[in-house]
Structure formats: C-alpha cells, structure tokens
ROPA-450944 format. One line per 4 residues: number of its first residue (from 1); their letters; for each residue x, y, z of N, C-alpha, C, O. Coordinates in Angstrom, 2 decimals. Atoms other than C-alpha are relative to their C-alpha. Last residue first. Example, Ala and Ser with C-alpha at 12.3 -4.5 7.8 and 13.67 -1.06 7.14 Angstrom:
BEGIN
2 = sa = -0.82:-1.19:-0.06:13.67:-1.06:7.14:-0.77:1.09:0.73:-0.26:2.20:0.90; 0.89:-1.19:0.00:12.30:-4.50:7.80:0.90:1.20:0.00:1.94:1.18:0.66 .
***
This chain:
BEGIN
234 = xxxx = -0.16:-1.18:-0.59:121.69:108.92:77.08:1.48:0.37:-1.07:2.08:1.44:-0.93; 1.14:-1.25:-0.18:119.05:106.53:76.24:0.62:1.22:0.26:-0.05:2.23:0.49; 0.53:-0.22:1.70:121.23:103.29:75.33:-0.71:1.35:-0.30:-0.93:1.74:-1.45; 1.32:-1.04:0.57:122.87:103.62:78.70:-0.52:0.16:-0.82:-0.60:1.37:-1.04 .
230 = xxxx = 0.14:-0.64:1.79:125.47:100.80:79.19:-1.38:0.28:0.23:-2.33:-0.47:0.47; 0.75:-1.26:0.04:125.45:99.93:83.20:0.36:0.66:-1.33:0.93:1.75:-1.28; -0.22:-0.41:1.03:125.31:96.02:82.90:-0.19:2.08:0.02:-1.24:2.67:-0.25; 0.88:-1.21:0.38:125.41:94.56:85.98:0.36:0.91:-1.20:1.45:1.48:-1.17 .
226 = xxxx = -1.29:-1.21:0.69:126.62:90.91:86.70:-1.34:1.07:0.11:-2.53:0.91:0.40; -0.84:-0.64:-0.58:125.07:88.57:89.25:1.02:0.85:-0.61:2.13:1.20:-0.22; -1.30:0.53:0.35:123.50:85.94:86.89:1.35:1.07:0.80:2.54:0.99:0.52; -0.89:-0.87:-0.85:120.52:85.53:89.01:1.12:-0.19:-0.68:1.73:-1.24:-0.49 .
222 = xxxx = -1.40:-0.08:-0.43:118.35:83.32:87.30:0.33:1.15:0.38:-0.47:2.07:0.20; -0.68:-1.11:0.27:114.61:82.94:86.22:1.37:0.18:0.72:1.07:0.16:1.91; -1.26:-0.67:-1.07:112.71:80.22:86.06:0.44:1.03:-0.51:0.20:1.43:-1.65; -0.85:-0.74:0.05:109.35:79.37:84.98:0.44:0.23:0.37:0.06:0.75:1.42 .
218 = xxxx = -0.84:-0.58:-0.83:107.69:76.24:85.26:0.69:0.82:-0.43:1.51:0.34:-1.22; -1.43:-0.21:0.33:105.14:74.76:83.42:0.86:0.91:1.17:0.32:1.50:2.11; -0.93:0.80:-0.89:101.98:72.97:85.43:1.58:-0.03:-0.59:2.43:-0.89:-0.38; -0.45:1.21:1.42:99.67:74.37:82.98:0.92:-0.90:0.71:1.11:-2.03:0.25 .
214 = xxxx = 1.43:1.12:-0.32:97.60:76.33:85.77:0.89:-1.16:-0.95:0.59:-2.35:-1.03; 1.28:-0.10:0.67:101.23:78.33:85.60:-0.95:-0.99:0.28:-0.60:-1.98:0.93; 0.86:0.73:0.76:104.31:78.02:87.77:-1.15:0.38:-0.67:-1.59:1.32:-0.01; 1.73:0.26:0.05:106.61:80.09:89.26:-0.50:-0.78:-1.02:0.03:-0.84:-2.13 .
210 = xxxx = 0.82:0.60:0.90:110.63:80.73:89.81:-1.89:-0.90:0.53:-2.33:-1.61:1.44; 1.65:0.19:-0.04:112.36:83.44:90.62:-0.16:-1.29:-0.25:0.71:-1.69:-1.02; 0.06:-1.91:-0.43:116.49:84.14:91.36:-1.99:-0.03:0.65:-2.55:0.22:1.72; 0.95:-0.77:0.32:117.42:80.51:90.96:-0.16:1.10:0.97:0.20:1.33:2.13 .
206 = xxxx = 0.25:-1.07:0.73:121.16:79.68:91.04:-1.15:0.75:-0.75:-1.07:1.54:-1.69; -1.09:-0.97:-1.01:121.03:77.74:94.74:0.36:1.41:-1.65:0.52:2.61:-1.42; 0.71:-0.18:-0.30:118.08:75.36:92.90:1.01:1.24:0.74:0.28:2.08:1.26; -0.23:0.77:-1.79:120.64:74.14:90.57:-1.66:0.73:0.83:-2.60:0.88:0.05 .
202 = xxxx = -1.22:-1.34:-0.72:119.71:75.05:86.59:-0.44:-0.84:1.57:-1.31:-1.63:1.92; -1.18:-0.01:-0.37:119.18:72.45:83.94:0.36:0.97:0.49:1.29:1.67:0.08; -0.67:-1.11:0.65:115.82:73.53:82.76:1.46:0.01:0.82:1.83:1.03:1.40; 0.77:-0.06:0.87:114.32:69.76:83.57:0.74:1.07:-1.04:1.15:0.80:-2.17 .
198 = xxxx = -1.04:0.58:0.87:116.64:69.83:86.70:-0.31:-0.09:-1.30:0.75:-0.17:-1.92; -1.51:-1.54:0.77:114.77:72.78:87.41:0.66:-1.10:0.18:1.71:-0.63:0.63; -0.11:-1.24:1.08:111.45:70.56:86.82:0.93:0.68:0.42:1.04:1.66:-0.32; 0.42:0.67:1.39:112.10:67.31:88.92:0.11:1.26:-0.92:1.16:1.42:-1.55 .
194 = xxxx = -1.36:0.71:-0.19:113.28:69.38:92.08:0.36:-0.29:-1.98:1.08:0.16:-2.87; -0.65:-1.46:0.29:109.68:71.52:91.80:1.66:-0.55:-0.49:2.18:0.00:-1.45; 0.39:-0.42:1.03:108.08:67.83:92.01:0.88:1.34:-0.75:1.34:1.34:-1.89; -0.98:0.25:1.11:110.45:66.81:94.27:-0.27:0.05:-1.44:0.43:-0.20:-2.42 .
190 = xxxx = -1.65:-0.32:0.37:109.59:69.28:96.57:0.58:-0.59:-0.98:1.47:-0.08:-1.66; -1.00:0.43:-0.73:105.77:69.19:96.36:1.19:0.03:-0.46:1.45:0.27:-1.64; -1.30:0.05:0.21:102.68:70.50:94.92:1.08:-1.02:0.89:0.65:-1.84:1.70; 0.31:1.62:0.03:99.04:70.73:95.57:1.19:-0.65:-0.83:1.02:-1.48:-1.72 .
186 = xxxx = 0.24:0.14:1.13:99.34:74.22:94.72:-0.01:-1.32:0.12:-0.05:-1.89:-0.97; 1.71:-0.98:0.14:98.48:75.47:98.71:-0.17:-0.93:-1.70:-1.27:-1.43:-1.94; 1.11:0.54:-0.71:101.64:72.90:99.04:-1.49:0.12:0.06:-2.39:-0.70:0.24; 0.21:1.81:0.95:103.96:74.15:96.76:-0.96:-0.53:0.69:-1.82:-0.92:-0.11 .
182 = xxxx = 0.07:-0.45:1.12:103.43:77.84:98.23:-0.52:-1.20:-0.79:-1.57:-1.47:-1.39; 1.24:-0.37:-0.11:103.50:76.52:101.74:-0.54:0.53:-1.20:-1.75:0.70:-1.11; 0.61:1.18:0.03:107.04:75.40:101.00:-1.58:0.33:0.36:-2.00:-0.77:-0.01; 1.65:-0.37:-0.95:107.89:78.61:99.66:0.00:-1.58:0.36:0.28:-2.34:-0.57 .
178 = xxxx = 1.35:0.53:0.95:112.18:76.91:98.22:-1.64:0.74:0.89:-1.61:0.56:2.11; 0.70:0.35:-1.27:114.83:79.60:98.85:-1.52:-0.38:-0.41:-2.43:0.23:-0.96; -0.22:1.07:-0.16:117.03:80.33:95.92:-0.05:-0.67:1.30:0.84:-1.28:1.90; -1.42:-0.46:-0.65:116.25:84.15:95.80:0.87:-1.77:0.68:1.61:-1.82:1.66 .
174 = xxxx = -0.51:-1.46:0.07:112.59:83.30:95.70:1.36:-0.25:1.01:1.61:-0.65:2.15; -0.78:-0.33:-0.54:110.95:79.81:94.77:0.55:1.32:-0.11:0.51:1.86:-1.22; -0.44:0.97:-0.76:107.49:78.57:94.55:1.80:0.01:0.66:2.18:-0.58:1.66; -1.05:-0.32:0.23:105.84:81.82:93.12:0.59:-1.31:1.08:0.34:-1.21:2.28 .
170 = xxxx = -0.41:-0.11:-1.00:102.17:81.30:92.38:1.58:-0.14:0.16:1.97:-0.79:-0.81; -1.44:1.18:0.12:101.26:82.18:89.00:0.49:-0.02:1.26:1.06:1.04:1.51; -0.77:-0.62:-0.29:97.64:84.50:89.44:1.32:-1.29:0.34:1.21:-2.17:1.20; -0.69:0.20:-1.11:95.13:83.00:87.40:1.37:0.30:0.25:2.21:0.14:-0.63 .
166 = xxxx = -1.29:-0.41:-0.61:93.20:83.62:84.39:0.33:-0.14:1.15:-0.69:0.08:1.80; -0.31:-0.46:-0.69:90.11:81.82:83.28:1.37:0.16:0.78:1.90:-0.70:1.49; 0.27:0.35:-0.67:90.53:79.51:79.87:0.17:1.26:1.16:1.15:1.95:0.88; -1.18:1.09:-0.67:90.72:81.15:76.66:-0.54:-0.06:1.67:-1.32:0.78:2.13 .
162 = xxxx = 0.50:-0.14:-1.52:87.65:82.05:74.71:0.82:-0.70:0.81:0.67:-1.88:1.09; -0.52:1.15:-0.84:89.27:83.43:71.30:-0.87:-0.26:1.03:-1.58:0.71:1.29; 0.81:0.49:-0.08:87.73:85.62:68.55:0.09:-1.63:0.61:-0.35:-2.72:0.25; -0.17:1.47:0.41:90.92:86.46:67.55:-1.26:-0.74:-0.01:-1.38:-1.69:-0.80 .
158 = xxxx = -0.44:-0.45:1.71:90.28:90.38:68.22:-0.11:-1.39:-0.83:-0.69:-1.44:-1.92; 1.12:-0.76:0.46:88.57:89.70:71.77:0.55:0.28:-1.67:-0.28:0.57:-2.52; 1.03:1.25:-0.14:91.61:86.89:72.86:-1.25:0.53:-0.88:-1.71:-0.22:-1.75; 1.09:0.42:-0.81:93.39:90.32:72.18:-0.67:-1.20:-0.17:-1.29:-1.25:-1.24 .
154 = xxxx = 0.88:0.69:0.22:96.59:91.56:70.01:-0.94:-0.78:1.48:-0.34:-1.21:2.47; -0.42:0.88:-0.11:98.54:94.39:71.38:-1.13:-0.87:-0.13:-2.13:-0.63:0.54; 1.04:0.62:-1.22:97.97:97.30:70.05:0.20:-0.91:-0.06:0.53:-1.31:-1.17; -0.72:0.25:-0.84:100.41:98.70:67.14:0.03:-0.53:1.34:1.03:-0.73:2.02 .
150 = xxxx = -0.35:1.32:-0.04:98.37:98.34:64.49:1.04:-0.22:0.66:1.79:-1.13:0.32; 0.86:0.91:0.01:96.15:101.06:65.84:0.71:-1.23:-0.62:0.10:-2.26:-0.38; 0.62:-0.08:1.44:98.70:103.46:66.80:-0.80:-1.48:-0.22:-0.42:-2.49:0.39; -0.92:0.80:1.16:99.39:103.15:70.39:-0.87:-0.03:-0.90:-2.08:-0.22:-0.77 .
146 = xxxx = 0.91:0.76:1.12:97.52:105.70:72.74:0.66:-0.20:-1.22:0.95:0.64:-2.07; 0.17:-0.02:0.97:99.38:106.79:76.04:-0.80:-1.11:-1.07:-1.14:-2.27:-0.85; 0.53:0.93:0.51:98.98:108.20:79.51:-0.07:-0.19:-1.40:-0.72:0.70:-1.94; -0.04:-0.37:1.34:101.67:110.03:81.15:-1.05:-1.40:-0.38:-0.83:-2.57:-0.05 .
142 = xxxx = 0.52:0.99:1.41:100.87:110.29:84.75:-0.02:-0.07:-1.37:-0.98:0.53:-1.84; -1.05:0.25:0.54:101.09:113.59:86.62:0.30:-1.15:-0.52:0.84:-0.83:-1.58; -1.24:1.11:-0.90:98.24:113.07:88.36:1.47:0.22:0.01:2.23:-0.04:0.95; -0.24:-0.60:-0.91:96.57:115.48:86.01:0.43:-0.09:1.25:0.75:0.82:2.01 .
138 = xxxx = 1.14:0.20:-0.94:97.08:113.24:83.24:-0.36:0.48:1.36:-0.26:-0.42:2.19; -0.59:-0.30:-1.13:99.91:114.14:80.59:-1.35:0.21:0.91:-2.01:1.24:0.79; 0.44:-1.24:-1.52:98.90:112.83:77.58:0.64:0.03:1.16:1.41:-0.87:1.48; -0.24:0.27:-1.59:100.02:110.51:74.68:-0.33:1.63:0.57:-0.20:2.80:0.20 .
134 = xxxx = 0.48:-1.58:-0.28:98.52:110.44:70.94:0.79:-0.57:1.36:0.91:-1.78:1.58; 0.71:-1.10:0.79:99.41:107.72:68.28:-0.27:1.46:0.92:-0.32:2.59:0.42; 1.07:-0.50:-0.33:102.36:106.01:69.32:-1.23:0.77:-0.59:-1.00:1.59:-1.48; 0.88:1.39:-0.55:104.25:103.32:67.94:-1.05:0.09:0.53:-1.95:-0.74:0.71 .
130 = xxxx = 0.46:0.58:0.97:106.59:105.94:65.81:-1.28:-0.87:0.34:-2.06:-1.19:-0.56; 1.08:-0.92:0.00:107.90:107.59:69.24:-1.31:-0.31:-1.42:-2.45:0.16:-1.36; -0.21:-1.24:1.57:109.85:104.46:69.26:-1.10:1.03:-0.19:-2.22:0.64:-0.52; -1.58:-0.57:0.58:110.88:102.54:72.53:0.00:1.14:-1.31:0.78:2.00:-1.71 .
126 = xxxx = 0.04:-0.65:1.51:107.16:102.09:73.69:1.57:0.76:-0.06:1.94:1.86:0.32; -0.15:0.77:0.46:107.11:99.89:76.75:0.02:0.36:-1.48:-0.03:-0.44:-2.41; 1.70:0.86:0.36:104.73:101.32:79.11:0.69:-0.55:-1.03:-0.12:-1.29:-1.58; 0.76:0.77:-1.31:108.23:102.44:81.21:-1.47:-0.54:-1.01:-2.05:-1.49:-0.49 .
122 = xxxx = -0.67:0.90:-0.58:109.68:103.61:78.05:-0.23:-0.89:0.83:-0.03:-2.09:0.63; 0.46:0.68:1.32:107.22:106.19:77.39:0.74:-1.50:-0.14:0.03:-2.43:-0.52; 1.09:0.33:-0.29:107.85:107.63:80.30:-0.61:-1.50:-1.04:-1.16:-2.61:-1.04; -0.01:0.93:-0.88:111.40:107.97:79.62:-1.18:-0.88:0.48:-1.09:-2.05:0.86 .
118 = xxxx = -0.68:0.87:0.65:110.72:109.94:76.49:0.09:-1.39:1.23:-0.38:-2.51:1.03; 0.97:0.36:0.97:108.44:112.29:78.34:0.27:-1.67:-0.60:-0.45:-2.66:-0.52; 1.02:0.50:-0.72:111.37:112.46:80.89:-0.92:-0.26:-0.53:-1.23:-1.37:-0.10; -0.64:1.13:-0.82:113.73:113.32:78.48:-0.43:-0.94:0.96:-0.01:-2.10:1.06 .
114 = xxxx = 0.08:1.33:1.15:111.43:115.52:77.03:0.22:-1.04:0.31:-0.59:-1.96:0.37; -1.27:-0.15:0.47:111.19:117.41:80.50:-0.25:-1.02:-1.07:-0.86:-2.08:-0.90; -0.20:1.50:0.22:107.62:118.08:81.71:1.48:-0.14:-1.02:1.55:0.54:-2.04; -1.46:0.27:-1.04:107.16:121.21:83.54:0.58:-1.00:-0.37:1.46:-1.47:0.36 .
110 = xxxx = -0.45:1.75:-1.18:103.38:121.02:82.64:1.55:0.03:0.45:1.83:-0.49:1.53; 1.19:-0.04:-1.03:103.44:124.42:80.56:-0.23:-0.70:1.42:-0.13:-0.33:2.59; -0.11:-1.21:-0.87:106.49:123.86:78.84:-0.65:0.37:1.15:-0.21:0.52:2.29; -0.75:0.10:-0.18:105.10:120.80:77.24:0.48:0.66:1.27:0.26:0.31:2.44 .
106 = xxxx = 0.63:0.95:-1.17:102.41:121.96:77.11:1.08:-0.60:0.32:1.09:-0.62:1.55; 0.60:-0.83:-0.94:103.93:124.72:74.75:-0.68:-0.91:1.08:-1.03:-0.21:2.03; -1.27:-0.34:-1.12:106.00:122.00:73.07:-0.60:0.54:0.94:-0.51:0.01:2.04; 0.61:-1.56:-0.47:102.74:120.47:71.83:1.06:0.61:0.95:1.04:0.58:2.18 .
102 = xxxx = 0.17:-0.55:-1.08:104.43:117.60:69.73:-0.65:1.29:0.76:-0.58:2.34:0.13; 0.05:-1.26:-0.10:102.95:116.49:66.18:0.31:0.19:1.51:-0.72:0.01:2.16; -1.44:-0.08:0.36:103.20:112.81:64.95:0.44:1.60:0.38:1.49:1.99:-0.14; 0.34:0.25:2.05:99.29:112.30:64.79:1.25:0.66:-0.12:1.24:1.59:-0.93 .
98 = xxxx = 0.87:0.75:0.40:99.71:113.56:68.90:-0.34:0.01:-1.76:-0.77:0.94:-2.45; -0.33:0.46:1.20:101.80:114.61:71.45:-1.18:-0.72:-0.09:-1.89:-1.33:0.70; -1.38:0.05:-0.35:101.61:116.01:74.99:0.43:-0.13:-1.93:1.23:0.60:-2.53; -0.09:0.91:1.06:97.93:116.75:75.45:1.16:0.40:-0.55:1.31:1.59:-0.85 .
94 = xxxx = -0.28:-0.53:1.28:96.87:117.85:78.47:0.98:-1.19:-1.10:1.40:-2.34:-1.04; -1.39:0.47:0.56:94.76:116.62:81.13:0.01:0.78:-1.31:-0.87:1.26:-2.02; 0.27:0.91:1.24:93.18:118.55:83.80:0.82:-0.66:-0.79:2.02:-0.68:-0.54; -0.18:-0.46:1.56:93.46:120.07:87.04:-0.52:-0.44:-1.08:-1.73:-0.69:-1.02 .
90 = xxxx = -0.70:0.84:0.17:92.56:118.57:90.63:1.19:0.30:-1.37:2.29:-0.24:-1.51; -1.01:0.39:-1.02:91.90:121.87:92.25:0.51:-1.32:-0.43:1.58:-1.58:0.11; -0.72:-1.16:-0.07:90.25:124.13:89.47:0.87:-1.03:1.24:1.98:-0.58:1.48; -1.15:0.15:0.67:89.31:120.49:87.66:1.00:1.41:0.23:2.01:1.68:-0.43 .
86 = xxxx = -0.95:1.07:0.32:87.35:119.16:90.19:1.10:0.23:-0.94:2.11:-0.48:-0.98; -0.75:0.10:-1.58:85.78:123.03:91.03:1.14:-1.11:-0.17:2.33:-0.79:-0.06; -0.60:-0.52:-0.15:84.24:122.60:87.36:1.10:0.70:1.19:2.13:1.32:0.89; -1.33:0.49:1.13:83.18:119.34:87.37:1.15:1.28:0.22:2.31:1.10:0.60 .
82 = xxxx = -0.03:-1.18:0.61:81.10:120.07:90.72:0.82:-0.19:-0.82:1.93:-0.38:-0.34; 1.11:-0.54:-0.24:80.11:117.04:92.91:-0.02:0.72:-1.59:-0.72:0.34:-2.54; 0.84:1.09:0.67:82.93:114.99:92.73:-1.15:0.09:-0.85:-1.57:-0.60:-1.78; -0.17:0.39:1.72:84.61:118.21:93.18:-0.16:-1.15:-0.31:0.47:-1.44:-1.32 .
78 = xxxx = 0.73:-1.32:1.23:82.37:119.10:96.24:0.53:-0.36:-1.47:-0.16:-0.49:-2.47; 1.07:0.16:0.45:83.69:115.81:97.93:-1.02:0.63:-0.73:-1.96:0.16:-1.38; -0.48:1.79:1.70:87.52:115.81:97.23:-2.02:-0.03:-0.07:-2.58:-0.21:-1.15; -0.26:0.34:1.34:86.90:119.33:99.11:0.01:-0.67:-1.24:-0.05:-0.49:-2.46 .
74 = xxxx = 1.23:-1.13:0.38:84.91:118.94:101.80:0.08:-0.02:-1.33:-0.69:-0.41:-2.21; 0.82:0.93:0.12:87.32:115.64:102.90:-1.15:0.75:-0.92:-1.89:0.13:-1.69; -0.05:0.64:0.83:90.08:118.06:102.41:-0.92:-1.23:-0.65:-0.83:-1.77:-1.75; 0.17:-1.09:1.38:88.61:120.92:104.12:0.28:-1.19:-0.73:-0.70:-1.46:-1.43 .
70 = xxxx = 1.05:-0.36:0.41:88.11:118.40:107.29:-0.26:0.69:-1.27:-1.35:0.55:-1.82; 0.38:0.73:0.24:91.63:117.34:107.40:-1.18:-0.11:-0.49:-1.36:-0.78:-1.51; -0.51:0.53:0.75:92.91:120.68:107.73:-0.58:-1.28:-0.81:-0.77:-1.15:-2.02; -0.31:-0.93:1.08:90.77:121.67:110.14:0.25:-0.46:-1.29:-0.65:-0.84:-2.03 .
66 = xxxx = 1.67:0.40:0.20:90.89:118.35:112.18:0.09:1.07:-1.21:0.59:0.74:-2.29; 0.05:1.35:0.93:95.17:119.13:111.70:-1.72:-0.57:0.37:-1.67:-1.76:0.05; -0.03:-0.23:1.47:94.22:122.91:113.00:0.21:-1.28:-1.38:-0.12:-1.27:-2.56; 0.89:-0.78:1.11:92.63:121.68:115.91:-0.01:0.32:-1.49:-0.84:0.15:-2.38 .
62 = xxxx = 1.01:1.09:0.11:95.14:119.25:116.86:-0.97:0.78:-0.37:-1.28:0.57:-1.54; -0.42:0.80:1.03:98.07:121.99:116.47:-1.39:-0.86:-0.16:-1.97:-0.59:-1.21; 0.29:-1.00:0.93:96.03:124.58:118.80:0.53:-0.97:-1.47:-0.08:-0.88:-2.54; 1.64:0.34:0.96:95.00:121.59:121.20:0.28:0.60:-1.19:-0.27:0.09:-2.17 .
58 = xxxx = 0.25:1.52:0.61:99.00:121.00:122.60:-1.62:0.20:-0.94:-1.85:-0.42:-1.98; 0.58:-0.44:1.26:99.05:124.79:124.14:-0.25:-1.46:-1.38:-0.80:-1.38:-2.48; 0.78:-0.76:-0.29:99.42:124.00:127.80:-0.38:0.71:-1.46:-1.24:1.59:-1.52; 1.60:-0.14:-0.58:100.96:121.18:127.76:-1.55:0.54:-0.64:-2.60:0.09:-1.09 .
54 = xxxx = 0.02:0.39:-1.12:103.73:122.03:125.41:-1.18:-0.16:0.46:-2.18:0.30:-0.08; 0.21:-1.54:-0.81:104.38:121.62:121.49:-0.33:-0.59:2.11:-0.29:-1.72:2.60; -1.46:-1.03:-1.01:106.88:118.65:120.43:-0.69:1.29:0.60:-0.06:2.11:1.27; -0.99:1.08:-0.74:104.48:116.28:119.14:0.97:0.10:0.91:1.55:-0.54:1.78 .
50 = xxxx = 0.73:0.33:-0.97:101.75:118.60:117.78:0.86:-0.70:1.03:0.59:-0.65:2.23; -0.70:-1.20:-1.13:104.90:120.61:116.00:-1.18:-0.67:0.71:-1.11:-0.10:1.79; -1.32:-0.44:-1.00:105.21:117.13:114.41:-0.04:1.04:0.72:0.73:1.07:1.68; 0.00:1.22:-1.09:101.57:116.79:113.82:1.51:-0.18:0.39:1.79:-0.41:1.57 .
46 = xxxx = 0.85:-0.59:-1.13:101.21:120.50:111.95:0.24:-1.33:1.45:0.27:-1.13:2.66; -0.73:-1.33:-0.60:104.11:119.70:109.45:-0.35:0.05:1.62:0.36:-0.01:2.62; -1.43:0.31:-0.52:102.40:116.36:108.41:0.95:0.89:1.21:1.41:0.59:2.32; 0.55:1.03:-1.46:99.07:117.89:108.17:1.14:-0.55:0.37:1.45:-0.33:1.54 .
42 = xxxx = 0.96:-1.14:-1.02:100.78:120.84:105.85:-0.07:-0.86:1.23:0.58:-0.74:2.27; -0.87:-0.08:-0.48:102.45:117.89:103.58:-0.20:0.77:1.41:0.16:0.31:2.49; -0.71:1.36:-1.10:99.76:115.99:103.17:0.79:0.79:0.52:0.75:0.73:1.75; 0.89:0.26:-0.71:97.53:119.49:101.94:0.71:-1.32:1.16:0.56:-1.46:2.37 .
38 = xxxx = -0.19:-0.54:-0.55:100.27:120.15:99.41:-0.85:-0.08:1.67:-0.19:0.28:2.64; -1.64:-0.06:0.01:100.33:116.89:97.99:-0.18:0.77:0.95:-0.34:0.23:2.05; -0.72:1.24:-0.65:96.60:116.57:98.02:1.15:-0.17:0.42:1.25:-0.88:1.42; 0.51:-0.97:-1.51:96.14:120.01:96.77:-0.06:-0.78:0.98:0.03:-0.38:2.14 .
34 = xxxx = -0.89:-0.80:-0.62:98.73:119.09:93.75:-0.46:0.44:1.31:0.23:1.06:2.13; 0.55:-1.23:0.60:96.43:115.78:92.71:1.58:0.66:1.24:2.29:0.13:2.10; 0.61:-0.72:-0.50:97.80:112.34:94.27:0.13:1.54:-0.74:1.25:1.94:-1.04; 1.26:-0.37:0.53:97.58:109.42:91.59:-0.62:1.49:1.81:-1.74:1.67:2.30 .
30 = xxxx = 0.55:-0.52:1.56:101.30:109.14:91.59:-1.18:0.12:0.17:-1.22:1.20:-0.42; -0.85:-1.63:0.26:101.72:109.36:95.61:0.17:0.01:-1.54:0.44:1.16:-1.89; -1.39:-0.46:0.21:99.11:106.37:95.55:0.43:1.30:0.27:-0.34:2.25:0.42; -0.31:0.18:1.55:95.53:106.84:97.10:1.67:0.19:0.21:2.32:0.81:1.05 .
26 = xxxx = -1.24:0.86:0.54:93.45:105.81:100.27:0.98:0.33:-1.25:0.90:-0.59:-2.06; 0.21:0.69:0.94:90.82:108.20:101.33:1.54:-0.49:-0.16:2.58:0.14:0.06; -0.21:-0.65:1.50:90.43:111.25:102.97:0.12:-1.21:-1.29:-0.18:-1.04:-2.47; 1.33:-0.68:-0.10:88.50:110.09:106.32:0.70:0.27:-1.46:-0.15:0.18:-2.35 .
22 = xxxx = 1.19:1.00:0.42:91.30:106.81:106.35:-1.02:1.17:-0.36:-1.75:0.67:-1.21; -0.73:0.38:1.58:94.33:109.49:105.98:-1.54:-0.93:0.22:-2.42:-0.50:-0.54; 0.05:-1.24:1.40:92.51:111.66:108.82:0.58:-0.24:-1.21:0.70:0.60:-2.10; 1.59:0.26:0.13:91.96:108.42:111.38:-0.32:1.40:-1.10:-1.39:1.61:-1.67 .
18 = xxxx = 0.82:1.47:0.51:95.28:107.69:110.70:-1.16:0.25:-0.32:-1.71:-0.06:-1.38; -0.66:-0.11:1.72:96.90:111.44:111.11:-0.93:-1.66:-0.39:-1.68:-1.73:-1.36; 0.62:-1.13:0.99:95.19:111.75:114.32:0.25:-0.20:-0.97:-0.77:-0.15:-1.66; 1.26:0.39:0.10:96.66:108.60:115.79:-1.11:0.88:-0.70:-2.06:0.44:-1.34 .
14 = xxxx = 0.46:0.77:0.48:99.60:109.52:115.12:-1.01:-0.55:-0.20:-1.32:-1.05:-1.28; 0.38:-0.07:1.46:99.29:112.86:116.53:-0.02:-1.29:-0.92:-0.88:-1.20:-1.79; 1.42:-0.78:0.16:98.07:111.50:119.84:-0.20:0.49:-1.37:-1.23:0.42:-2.05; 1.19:0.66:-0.34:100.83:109.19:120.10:-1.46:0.58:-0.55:-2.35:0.07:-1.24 .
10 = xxxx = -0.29:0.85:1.25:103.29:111.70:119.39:-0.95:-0.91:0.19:-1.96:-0.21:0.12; 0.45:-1.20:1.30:101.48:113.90:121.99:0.66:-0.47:-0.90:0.34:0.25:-1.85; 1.55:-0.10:0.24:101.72:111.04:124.44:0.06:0.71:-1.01:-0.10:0.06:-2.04; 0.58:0.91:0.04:105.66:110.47:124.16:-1.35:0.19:-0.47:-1.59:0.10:-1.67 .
6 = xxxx = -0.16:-0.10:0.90:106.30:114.18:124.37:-0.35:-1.40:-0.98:-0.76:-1.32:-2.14; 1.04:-1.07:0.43:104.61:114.82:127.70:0.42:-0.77:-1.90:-0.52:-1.29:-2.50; 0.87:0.44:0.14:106.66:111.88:128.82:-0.93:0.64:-1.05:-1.47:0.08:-2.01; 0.11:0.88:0.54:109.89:113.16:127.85:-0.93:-0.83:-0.28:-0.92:-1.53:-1.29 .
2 = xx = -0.12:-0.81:1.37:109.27:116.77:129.51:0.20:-1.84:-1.52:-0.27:-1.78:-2.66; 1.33:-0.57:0.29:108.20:114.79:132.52:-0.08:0.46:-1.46:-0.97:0.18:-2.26 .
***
C-alpha cells in the first residue's frame, strides 16, 4: 500500500512540475535570472516531499507547488510589464571592462573571479584582453563582449557581398559509422562519400566527423586518440 501510495504521488508531482515548467516558460540554466533559480529549486523541493507525503496530507505540497508556480508566472509577467520590478528581480548588467580600464568593484560586486572573466573570454574566442573594447556581465550571468572595431569579424555586409543562402552541413559520418539516411536525404551515396576520404587519404574506421557543404566538399575530421593536458592559462 505504502508503495503504491508513493507511486501515484510521484506521478502526480511529475506531472505538476510539467504543466508548471510549460506555464513559466522554456529557458536555459544560463539565461535563468536568480528568482528563477531559486524559485526551480523550491518547486523541486516541494514535489519530492509531494512524493513521499501521506494520504491524508498529499494536497498541502500540491497547493503550495500551484502557489509557487503561479507567483512565477505573475512575476515574469509584471516585469515585462514594469522595467523597474524587471530589474529588482531579474537585475541588470554591469560593466566589467572597458577602453582598457577594469571595474574591480563590479567585479567584486558580481562574484566574478578574473580567472573566470578571463576564461569567459576565451570561450567567444578572445585570447588577448587587447581585442576587446568593452565586456559585461549580463544579468544571466553571461559575459557579453564588444571587440574593438578592427577586430570584428569581417561581413558579406562590409564587402558588399551577396553570397549564396546558408545551409546547415549535414553530417554523413560520426565516430566512423557511415548516416546512411544522411547521404541519401543529400542525394548522396556510399561510394560517393568512399570516393572523397580516399580523396583526403584517411580510412573510414579513422574518421571522428565528417560533413559536407552545398559545394559538395567534404570535411573530415579525425580522431587521433591522444590528449594533450598542457595548460597555457594556468
């Protein structure tokens, strides 16, 4: 009995928690605000003790996850509403560095470790603090930055190009296992794919990736099975 009971009321909170992540909305765990965070975690909390409470008190959790759920829907929708509300619960952004000048105190402020700043910066691909002109810290937590103006990456729009519509490179082999439905959707075939990685002289057993373009080139990519752990950053 005591196993059944517990069955359903997991059940019941799952199903609660769905139809209260669809009423709040879809978003990453980077683009969730701190009342979002704290707010998942809460409804979380409340649907495990829904899962394990008894009989006879099972509504008081399910009430308070509607509750719960309900403020947050109230919420995200007043500060759509209200700038100032949007930025007492989502926050704002600050400004990390900028025209070669750090703001330690935001720094500080935000919690944000250089090292981590630095890392960030890394991930979009900027190795030299030199490349940037301003970066932020986005109330997401998100570092967003702005490369010095001849440091932007040239544009079809700068060249005064009109290149042909973009398309997504379909991936014909992974982990040296051929898609055959891949080659096929591309109006492809095996010995076509065969033909090109003997082309780039590699087997089909030492590709890692490889995809094509509208151009009908082929990119591979290998698996050379070493690992390099030299730290340049530390």
């Amino acid at each position: 009995m005591f196993i059944m009971k517990t069955v359903i009321l997991t059940f019941v909170s799952l199903i609660v928690l769905f139809i209260l992540a669809k009423l709040m909305g879809n978003k990453q765990l980077s683009q969730l605000t701190t009342f979002d965070y704290i707010n998942g975690i809460t409804i979380g909390s409340i649907a495990a003790e829904l899962a394990t409470s008894t009989w006879e008190d099972w509504y008081e959790p399910l009430i308070a996850m509607v509750i719960y759920g309900l403020a947050a829907v109230a919420i995200s929708y007043v500060s759509l509403t209200f700038l100032p509300l949007k930025r007492f619960f989502s926050g704002k952004t600050t400004v990390i560095y900028d025209n070669g000048k750090f703001y330690k105190k935001n720094l500080l402020k935000c919690k944000l470790d250089i090292g981590e700043f630095l890392s960030e910066l890394r991930a979009q691909g900027y190795f030299s603090i030199k490349d940037i002109q301003s970066a932020y810290l986005e109330s997401n937590g998100a570092v967003s930055v702005l490369p010095k103006s001849d440091k932007k990456p040239m544009t079809p729009y700068d060249m005064d190009m009109k290149p042909n519509k973009a398309t997504a490179d379909p991936i014909f082999v992974l982990d040296g296992k051929v898609l055959e439905k891949n080659l096929k959707h591309s109006g492809k075939d095996t010995q076509w794919l065969m033909t090109k990685l003997k082309e780039n002289n590699v087997s089909l057993k030492e590709v890692f990736i490889a995809q094509a373009d509208g151009e009908n080139d082929l990119s591979v990519y290998i698996d050379t099975h070493n690992s390099d752990m030299n730290d340049l950053f530390q």
